[in-house]
Structure formats: structure tokens, C-alpha cells
ZAFI-747207 format. One record per residue (C-alpha): x negated, y negated, z; residue in one letter. Coordinates in steps of 0.02 Angstrom, whole numbers, padded with zeros to 5 digits, always signed. Layout:
REM ZAFI-747207
XYZA;...
END
This chain:
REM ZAFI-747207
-00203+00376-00981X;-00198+00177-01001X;-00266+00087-01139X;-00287-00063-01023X;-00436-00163-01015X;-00497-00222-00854X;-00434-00414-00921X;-00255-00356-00949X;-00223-00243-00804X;-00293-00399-00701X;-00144-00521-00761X;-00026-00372-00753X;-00055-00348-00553X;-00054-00552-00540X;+00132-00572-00660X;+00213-00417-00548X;+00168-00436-00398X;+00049-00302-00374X;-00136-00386-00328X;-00183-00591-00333X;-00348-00679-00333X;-00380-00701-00158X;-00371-00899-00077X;-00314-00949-00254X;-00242-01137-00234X;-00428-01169-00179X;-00527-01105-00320X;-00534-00901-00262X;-00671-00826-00172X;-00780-00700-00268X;-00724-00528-00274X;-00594-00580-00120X;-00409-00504-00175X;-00247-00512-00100X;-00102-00395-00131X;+00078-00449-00166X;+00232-00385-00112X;+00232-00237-00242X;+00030-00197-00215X;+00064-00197-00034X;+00207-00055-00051X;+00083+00038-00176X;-00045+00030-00043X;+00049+00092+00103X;+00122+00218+00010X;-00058+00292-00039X;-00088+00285+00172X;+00060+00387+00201X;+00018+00511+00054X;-00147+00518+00142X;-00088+00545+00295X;+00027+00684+00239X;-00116+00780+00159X;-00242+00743+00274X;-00170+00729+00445X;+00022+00798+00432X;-00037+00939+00336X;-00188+01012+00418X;-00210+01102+00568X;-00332+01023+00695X;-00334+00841+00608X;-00327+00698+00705X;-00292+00505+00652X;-00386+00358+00758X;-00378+00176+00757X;-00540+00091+00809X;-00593-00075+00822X;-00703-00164+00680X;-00819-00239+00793X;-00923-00133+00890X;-01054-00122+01012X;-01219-00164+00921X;-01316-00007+00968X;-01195+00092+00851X;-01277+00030+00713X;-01449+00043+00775X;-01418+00217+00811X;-01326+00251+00632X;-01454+00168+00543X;-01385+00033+00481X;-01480-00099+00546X;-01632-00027+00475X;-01597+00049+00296X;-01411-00017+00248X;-01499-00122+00108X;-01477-00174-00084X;-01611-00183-00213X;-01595-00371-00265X;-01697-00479-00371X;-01679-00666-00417X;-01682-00726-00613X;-01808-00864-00615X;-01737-00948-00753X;-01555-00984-00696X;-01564-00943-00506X;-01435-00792-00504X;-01451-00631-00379X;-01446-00476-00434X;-01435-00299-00383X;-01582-00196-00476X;-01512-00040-00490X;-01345-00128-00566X;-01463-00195-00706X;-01529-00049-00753X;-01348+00037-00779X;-01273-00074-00851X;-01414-00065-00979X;-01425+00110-01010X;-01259+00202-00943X;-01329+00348-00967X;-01496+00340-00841X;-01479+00426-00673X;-01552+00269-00574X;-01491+00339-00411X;-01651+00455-00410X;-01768+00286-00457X;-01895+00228-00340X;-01898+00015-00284X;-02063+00020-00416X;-01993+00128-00541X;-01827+00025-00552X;-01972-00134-00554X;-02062-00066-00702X;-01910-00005-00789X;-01834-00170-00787X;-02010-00280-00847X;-02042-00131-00995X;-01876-00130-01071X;-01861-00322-01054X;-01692-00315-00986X;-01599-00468-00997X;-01519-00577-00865X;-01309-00547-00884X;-01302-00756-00849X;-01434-00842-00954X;-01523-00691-01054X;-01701-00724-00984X;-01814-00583-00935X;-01897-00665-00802X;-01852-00602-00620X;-01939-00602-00430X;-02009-00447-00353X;-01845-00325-00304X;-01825-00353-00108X;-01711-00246-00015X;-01577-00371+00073X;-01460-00298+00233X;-01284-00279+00179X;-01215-00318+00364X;-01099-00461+00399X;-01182-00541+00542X;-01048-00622+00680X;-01068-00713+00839X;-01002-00668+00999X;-00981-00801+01153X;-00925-00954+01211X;-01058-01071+01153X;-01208-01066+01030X;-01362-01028+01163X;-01248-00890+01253X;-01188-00816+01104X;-01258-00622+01049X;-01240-00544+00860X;-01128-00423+00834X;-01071-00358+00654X;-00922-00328+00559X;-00925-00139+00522X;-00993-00086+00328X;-00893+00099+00367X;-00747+00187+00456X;-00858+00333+00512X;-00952+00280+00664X;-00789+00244+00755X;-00722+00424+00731X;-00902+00491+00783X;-00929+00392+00942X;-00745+00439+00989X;-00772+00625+00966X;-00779+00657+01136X;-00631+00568+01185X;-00531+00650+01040X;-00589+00819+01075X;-00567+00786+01274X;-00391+00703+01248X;-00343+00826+01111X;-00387+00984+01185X;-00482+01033+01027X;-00570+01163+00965X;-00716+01169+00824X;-00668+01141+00679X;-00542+00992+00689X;-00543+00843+00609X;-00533+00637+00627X;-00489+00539+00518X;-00431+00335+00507X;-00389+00214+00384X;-00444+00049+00384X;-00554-00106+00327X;-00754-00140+00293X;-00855-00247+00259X;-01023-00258+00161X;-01122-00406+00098X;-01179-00363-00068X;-01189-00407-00243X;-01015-00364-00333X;-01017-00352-00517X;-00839-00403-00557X;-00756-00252-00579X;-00583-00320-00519X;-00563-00208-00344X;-00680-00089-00386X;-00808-00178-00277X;-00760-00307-00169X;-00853-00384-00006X;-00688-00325+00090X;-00609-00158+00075X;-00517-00009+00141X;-00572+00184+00182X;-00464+00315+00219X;-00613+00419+00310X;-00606+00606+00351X;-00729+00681+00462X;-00714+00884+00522X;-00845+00936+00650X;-00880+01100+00629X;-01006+01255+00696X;-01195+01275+00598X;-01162+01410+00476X;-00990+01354+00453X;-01031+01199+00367X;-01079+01250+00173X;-00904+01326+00135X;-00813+01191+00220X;-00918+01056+00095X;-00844+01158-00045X;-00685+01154+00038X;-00668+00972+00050X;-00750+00945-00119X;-00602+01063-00201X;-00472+00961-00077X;-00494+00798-00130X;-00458+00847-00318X;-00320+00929-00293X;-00255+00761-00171X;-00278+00661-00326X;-00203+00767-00429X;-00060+00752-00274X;-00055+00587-00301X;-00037+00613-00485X;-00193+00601-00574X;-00220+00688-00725X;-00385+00806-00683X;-00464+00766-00857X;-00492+00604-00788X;-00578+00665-00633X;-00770+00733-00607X;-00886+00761-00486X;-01063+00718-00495X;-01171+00796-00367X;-01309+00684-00290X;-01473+00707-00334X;-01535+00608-00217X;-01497+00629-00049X;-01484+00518+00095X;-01615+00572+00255X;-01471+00644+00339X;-01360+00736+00202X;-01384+00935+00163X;-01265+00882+00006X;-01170+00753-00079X;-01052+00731-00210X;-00947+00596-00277X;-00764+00624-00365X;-00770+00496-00498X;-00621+00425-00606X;-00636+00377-00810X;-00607+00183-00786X;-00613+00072-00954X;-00776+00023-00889X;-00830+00205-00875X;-00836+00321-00738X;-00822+00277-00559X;-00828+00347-00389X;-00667+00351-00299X;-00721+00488-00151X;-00876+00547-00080X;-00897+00717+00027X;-01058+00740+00102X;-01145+00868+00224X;-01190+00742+00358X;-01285+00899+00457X;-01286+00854+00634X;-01373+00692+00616X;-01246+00578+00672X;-01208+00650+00832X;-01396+00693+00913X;-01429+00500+00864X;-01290+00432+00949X;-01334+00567+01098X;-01505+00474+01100X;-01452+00302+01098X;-01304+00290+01192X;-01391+00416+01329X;-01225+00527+01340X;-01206+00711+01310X;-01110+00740+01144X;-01136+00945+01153X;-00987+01034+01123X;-01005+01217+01221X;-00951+01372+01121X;-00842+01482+01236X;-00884+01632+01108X;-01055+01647+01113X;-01082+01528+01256X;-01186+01407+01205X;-01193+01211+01192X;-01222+01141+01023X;-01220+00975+00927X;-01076+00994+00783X;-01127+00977+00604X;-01016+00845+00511X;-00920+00863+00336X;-00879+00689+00282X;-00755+00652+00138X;-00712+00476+00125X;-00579+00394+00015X;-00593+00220-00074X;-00406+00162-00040X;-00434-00002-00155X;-00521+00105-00296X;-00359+00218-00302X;-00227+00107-00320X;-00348+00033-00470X;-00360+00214-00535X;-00164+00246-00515X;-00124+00113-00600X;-00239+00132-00769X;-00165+00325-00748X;+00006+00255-00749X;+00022+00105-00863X;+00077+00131-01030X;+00154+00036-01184X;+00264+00144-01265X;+00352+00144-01432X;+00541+00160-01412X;+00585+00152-01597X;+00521+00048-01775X;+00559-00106-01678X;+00547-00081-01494X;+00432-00037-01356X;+00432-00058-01171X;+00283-00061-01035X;+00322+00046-00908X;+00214+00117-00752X;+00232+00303-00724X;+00188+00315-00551X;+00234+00467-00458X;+00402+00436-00358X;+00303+00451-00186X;+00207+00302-00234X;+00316+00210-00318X;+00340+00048-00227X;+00521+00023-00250X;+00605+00198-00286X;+00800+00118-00319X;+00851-00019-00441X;+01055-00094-00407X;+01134-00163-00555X;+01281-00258-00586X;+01325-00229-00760X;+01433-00407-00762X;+01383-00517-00598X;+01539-00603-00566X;+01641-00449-00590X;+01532-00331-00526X;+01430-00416-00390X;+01503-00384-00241X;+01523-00172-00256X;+01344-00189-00308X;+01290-00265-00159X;+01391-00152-00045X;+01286-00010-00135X;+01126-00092-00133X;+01139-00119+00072X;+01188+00080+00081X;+01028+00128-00013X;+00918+00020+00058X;+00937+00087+00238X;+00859+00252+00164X;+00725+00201+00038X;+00659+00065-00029X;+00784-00029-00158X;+00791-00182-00251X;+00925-00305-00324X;+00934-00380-00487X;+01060-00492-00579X;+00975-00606-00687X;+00974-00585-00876X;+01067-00438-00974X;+01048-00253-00938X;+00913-00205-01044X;+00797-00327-00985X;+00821-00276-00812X;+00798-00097-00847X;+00622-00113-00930X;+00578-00246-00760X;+00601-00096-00672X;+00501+00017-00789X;+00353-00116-00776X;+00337-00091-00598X;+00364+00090-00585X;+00527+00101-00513X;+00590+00264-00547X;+00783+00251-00542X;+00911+00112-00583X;+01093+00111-00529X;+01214+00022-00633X;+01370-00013-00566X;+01525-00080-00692X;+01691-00042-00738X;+01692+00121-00718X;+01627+00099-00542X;+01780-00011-00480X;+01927+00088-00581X;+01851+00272-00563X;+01726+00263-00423X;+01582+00328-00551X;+01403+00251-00546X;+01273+00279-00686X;+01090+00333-00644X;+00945+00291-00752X;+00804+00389-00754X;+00638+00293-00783X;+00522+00412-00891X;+00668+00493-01003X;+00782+00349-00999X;+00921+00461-01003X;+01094+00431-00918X;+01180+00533-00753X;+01359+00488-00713X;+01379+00532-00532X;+01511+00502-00397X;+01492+00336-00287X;+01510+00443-00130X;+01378+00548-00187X;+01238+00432-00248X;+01141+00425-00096X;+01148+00602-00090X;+01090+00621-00260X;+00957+00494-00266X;+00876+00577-00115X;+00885+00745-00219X;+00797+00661-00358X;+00669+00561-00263X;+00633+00728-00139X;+00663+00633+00007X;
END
């Protein structure tokens, strides 16, 4: 696992390429990130692993793509208008907002505040004295729960305009589309929807690089399933998503769960799949036993019929829901404290390298000219054969052994080098990333054997 702090992995995604401060040249916007050219392989990788486990891989599973706005009953019938709040209080002395249960943590790590009341968190905070993180004062408003919605307009002027809201989840799009899925699809309980895609909530972040941000991506996952059905299938999906991370090639010592204690109105059970960050543990999935909640409130709101009839024993029910939802931003965090390492070479050498599993890797083929002028142009002609079949890179600048341990840095599991041996004998040298041993192949063959060793 990475000895990283938060600090260094920060300028390590900003000097590779991986994640930037988002709107930079104008000062950044809080907890706002953008990713580079290397983060955004990384990313899409993670979808398609996702989408290999989750859809690909499972019978009954079903991907959707809905929209981010939304009609504004949805979330009047989901709740969210109502209850989707934060616990926030103001420090008199300097001004600042913050969230109360956030406080509290951060204070004692150890405290369960999830199963606090607002006027427990209240006294807990005035008794221990627990100091502002801005200007050290002890001196705070009443806690006030604030709505976490981003509020939009919609219309062609001011006075015609109506409020609609930028969605704070994936899920409600994959349950007001169940019908049409299980219509369209022909399917049968159990099956399964599931989408990736962006949210939104307006809350306090604490600074935890992407960990929480005001914008960010779910890879949701929701099977609708029969009454009776639904307790194993929790289990199921709790068991699942460890072994996806471990898939994905996290070590499981650095994975937990921690089952809720307290539950939501709607949830039978909860539990979160949490990762050891350097700033402790945090959650990367949640799987929860939504009951049938979701669907007999959007049945009353939206006045349709959302039953689903049971040729077997003939009757019409409303399915229960299994929910297990994956933080995409949180992962690529977690992959890449699991994967960066400085290692010693020898007395007087080390290298950083990122070992990243070869299906994530963002760039899977390094070419190499050994000698540019000499051996530029074969190298070229090589790198435009592999890069029709995976994703490859070229690099001429600066001797060999610097651009071997670039490629290390960014996780880049192979490296080609093509030199004399190449142009007199037709023999190419492979470079494996982890062992840094050497594999002396055929130039016919390379393709052949790279796909071998990437398993693609």
C-alpha cells in the first residue's frame, strides 16, 4: 500500500497528468477537479471494468443512460426535497460553515456520530469545546439542517421560468425507467439496472482531494427482486463488490465493511465497503436494502402502476430494491494510493512506479527508440501497429533509463525498445514494468505477444 500523503499524491496526479485543480488559471473552484489525459484513461477504464462485472457479466443486468435533469416530482416523491439535508453550523468568530457531524469526527475518529441525534451532536460539540478547524474558537450558531440540492431554472425569461434541480443520485433514473426497461427488455424478476454517470450535491466538502467534491460520478446498480428474495441477494451484493475491488486490484486488507447502525426510513439494511486512505478509512460503495419504498412512492406520485405480476403464483406485486452503488471518483483515489510506490532499486537508486493492474492501466505499451536518429523511423512504424490495438505511447526525449521509469510513474505496464538489433536481426526487447526484467521477441510477433501479456 502507498505511503503517500494526501499533499503528495495531489502534485503527483497534477505533474502526470492524472487529475488538475479544476478552472485553475482563475484561482480554482473549491473541491471542483478536472482530469488530464492520463486520469481520463484511468477513469474510463474503471467504467469498462464496471461494466464487465456488472453488466457484461451478469445475467439479467441492464445499463441506462438518463438525463440529469428531471421532472421535479421525482424528487418530491424520493424524498429529496424534504430530508436531503446537512447538519451545518456557522463559527461566530470567523464566519466559516460547517458540517456538524464532520466536527465531531474529525475530533474523535473513533465516535460512531452516524447514530447522533441534531441535539446530541449540539451538546457534544458545546461540552467537549471543540474547536473551529479555521480560527480555533468554540463559539458556533444553532446546527440547522441546509438542502443539498442544486437549484436550476428552467424557461425563457425570469417570471416564466420554473425550478428544476440538478440530480444529487443516479438511482431515481433507473427506478422511474423500470417499466420501460422491463417492458423493452422482456425481463423477468430479478434483473438488474445499472448506469454510470454524474451528481451533484451542495454541501460542505472537507478537502479531501476527490474524496468529496460538489461534482461527481456513480456507477449505480439496482436489482429488483421478489419479497423473500431480497435478504440473500443484500449479502450477495455485499460479497460482490469486494471481490470487484479486489478485480480491480485492491488488496482486501485494505477493504472493510461497516454495517449501518442507523438506518435510513426506507432501508431493511445498509452497509458501506470502506478503503484505508492516509486520512483513515473511507467509504468507496454502499449496498443497501431499499425494501420496496422507492417504487410504491413513485406509484403514488406519478399516478402510474409500477406492479410487476408474478406469472408463478399469479399475483401483482411492488419489487423490493437491492441497491449497491459505486463512488467512481473515490476509486481511482483508492487505486492509486494501492498502486503508488517508491521503491529501492539498489544502495543508490530508486524509482516511483504505479502498479496498476494492466486492465486499468491507462497506457498499456511504451515505443522506444534506443538512438532517435538511427532508430526513429522503425520505431514509429511499430508504434502505429500497436496503437491500432491498445493504447500506446511514444517517447524519444532523454536516454533510456529515464524513459523507462516515466513509464513506471504512470503505470504503464510494458515498454518496447527498438535498436540495433531490431534493424539487423528483426528482434525487439520487452520490458516488463513490476520485474523489470528483459524478453527478446520477434518483430513479427510483438503484437501477438503483447496481447498475450496484457490478456487482451
Amino acid at each position: 500500500m502507498s505511503k503517500f500523503s494526501m499533499e503528495q499524491m495531489v502534485a503527483y496526479c497534477n505533474q502526470y497528468g492524472f487529475i488538475f485543480q479544476g478552472s485553475e488559471i482563475y484561482g480554482g473552484l473549491a473541491n471542483t477537479w478536472d482530469y488530464g489525459p492520463l486520469g481520463t484513461r484511468l477513469k474510463n477504464n474503471i467504467k469498462d471494468a464496471w461494466r464487465y462485472y456488472f453488466i457484461q457479466n451478469r445475467d439479467n443486468s441492464y445499463e441506462l443512460d438518463s438525463d440529469i435533469l428531471m421532472n421535479p416530482r421525482v424528487w418530491e416523491a424520493s424524498g429529496h426535497l424534504s430530508s436531503f439535508t446537512d447538519p451545518l453550523l456557522d463559527c461566530k468568530h470567523c464566519k466559516t460553515r460547517h458540517r456538524a457531524d464532520s466536527l465531531i469526527q474529525n475530533y474523535k475518529k473513533d465516535l460512531n456520530v452516524d447514530t447522533m441525534t441534531q441535539l446530541e451532536m449540539s451538546n457534544y460539540i458545546q461540552e467537549q469545546k471543540i474547536p473551529c478547524p479555521v480560527c480555533g474558537a468554540s463559539n458556533y450558531t444553532d446546527i440547522r439542517q441546509f438542502n443539498l440540492m442544486f437549484a436550476t431554472k428552467r424557461g425563457v425569461t425570469e417570471d416564466s421560468s420554473s425550478t428544476i434541480y440538478l440530480r444529487p443520485e443516479n438511482a431515481q433514473g433507473e427506478y422511474v425507467n423500470y417499466l420501460n426497461v422491463m417492458r423493452s427488455m422482456r425481463a423477468k424478476l430479478p434483473f438488474s439496472i445499472g448506469q454510470i454517470g454524474k451528481a451533484f450535491r451542495n454541501e460542505i466538502t472537507p478537502g479531501s482531494f476527490t474524496f468529496r467534491t460538489i461534482e461527481f460520478e456513480q456507477m449505480e446498480y439496482q436489482t429488483f427482486c421478489k419479497k423473500g428474495s431480497d435478504d440473500e441477494l443484500y449479502q450477495y451484493f455485499k460479497d460482490y463488490g469486494i471481490s470487484f475491488f479486489e478485480y480491480l486490484g485492491i488488496d482486501n486488507n485494505h477493504l472493510r465493511f461497516r454495517d449501518h447502525e442507523k438506518l435510513a426510513h426506507y432501508a431493511k439494511a445498509a452497509c458501506d465497503i470502506e478503503y484505508l486512505f492516509p486520512f483513515g478509512w473511507g467509504e468507496i460503495n454502499g449496498t443497501h436494502n431499499r425494501t420496496d419504498f422507492d417504487l410504491k412512492r413513485h406509484q403514488e406520485f406519478s399516478k402510474v402502476n409500477l406492479e410487476y405480476f408474478d406469472e408463478n403464483s399469479k399475483e401483482k406485486i411492488i419489487p423490493y430494491i437491492i441497491e449497491s452503488t459505486y463512488g467512481l471518483d473515490r476509486i481511482i483515489l483508492a487505486i492509486l494510493f494501492e498502486s503508488l510506490v517508491e521503491e529501492k532499486i539498489n544502495e543508490n537508486d530508486s524509482r516511483l512506479v504505479l502498479k496498476i493492474s494492466k486492465i486499468l492501466s491507462p497506457v498499456k505499451v511504451n515505443v522506444l527508440p534506443l538512438i532517435k536518429n538511427r532508430h526513429g523511423e522503425k520505431a514509429t512504424e511499430v508504434y502505429q501497429l500497436l496503437r491500432k490495438h491498445m493504447m500506446a505511447s511514444y517517447d524519444e526525449s532523454g536516454t533510456i533509463g529515464k524513459r523507462y521509469r516515466r513509464g513506471d510513474a504512470i503505470g504503464t505496464p510494458y515498454a518496447v525498445t527498438i535498436d540495433d538489433e531490431t534493424l539487423e536481426k528483426g528482434l525487439i526487447t520487452i520490458r516488463d514494468r513490476d520485474t523489470m526484467e528483459q524478453k527478446v521477441v520477434a518483430l513479427e510477433n510483438v503484437l501477438e505477444e503483447l496481447r498475450v501479456m496484457l490478456e487482451i
